[in-house]
C-alpha positions in Angstrom: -7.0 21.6 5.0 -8.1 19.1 7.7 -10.6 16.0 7.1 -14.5 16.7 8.7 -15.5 14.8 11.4 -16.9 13.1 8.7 -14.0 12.5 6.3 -11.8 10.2 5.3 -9.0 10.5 7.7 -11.1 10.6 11.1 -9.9 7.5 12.2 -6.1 8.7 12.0 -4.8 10.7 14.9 -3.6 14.3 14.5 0.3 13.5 14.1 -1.1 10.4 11.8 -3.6 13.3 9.8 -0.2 15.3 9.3 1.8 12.2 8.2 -0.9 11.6 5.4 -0.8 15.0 4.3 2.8 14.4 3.6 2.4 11.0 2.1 0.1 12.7 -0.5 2.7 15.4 -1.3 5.3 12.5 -1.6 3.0 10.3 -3.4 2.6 13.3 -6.0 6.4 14.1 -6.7 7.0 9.9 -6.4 4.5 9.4 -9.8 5.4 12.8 -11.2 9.2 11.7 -11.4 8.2 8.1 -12.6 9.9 6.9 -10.0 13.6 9.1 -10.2 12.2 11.0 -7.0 10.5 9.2 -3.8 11.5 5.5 -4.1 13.2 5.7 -0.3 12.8 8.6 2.3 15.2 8.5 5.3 13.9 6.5 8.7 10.8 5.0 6.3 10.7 1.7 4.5 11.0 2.0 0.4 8.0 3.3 -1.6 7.4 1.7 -5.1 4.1 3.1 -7.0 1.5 0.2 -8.0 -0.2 1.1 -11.2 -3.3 -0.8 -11.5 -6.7 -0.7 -14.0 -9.7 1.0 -12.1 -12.3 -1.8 -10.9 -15.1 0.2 -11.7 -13.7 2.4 -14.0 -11.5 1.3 -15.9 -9.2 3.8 -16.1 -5.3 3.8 -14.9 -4.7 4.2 -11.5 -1.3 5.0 -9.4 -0.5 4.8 -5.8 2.5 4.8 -3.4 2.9 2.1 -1.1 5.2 0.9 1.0 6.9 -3.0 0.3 8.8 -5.6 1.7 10.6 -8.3 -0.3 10.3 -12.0 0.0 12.6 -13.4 -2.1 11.6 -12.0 -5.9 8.5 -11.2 -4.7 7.2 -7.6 -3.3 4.6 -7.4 -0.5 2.2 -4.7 0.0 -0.4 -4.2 2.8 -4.1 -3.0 2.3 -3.7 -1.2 5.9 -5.8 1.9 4.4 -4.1 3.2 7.8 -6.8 1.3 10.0 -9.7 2.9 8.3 -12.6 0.6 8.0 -12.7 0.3 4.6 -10.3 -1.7 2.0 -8.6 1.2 0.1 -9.0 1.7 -3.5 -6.0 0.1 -5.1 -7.7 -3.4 -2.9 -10.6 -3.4 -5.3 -8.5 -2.7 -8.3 -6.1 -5.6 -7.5 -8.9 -8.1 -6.9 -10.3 -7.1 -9.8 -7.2 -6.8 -12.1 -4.7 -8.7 -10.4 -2.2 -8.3 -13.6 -0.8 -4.8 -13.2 2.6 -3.2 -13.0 4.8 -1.7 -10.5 7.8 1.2 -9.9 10.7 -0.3 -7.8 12.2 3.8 -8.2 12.2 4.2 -12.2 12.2 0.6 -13.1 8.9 -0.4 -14.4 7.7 -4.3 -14.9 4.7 -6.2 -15.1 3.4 -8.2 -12.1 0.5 -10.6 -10.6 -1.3 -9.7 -7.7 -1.9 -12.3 -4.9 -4.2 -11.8 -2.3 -3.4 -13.3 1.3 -5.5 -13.4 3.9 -5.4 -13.9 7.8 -6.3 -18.0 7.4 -4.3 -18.6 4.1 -1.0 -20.8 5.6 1.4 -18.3 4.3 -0.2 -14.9 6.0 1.8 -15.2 9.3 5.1 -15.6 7.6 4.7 -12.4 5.1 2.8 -10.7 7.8 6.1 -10.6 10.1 8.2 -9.4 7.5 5.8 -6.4 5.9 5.2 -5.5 10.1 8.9 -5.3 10.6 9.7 -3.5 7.7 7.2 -0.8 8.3 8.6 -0.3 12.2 5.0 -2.5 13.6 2.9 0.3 12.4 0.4 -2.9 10.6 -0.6 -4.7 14.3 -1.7 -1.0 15.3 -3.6 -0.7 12.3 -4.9 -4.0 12.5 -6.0 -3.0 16.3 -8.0 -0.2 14.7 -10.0 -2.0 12.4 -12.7 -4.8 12.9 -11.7 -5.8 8.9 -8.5 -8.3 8.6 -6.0 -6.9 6.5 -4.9 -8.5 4.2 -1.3 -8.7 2.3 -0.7 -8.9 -1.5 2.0 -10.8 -3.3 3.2 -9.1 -6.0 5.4 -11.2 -8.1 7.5 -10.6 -11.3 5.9 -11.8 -14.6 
């Protein structure tokens, strides 16, 4: 079913729309398979799934993302695809920053580390998360007045 003029997914193109239709039904099969099914898809960076407490909720909440390493650490973008709005799993991190993560059916315990466009490091981790996800982050970033920032998860 395709977003309204006044749905989420306006600000993504048609071939982008598509794309996210896919990403849910791989996001689905990804946390349905704790991680066995989904972790890489060929021609796309690897996927983990971030499990994180609800921010106003309270309740458990997964998501697929794409990562990048840096060193021990795992990097995840809050892109949200452009939109103008943080996504969900942003709120829940700043919120919660102790959560957990699947790197495919491995499961551990991490802390969340936000980084943001001024913070020394954001350039660096920036240029590795952008090349690992093919440069799709500066088109993003060109949709969006928001910065976007990146999240260090590390290994607790």
């Amino acid at each position: 079913m395709a977003a309204s003029k006044t749905g989420p997914m306006t600000h993504l193109s048609p071939i982008e729309q598509a794309g996210a239709q896919l990403l849910r039904i791989h996001n689905l099969i990804y946390r349905k398979t704790n991680g066995w099914i989904g972790h890489r898809i060929p021609g796309a960076p690897p996927n983990l799934l971030l499990h994180t407490t609800g921010a106003k909720t309270g309740q458990p909440r997964t998501t697929s993302l794409t990562y990048a390493r840096d060193g021990d650490s795992y990097l995840i973008v809050a892109s949200n695809g452009g939109a103008s709005r943080y996504p969900g799993w942003y709120h829940n991190l700043r919120k919660h920053p102790d959560c957990e993560i699947n790197v495919g059916p491995r499961r551990f315990p991490v802390s969340a580390q936000q980084v943001n466009p001024d913070d020394a490091e954001y350039l660096r981790l920036w240029q590795i998360v952008n090349k690992n996800n093919a440069n799709r982050y500066t088109g993003y970033q060109r949709k969006t007045s928001r910065p976007i920032p990146v999240f260090v998860l590390t290994p607790r």
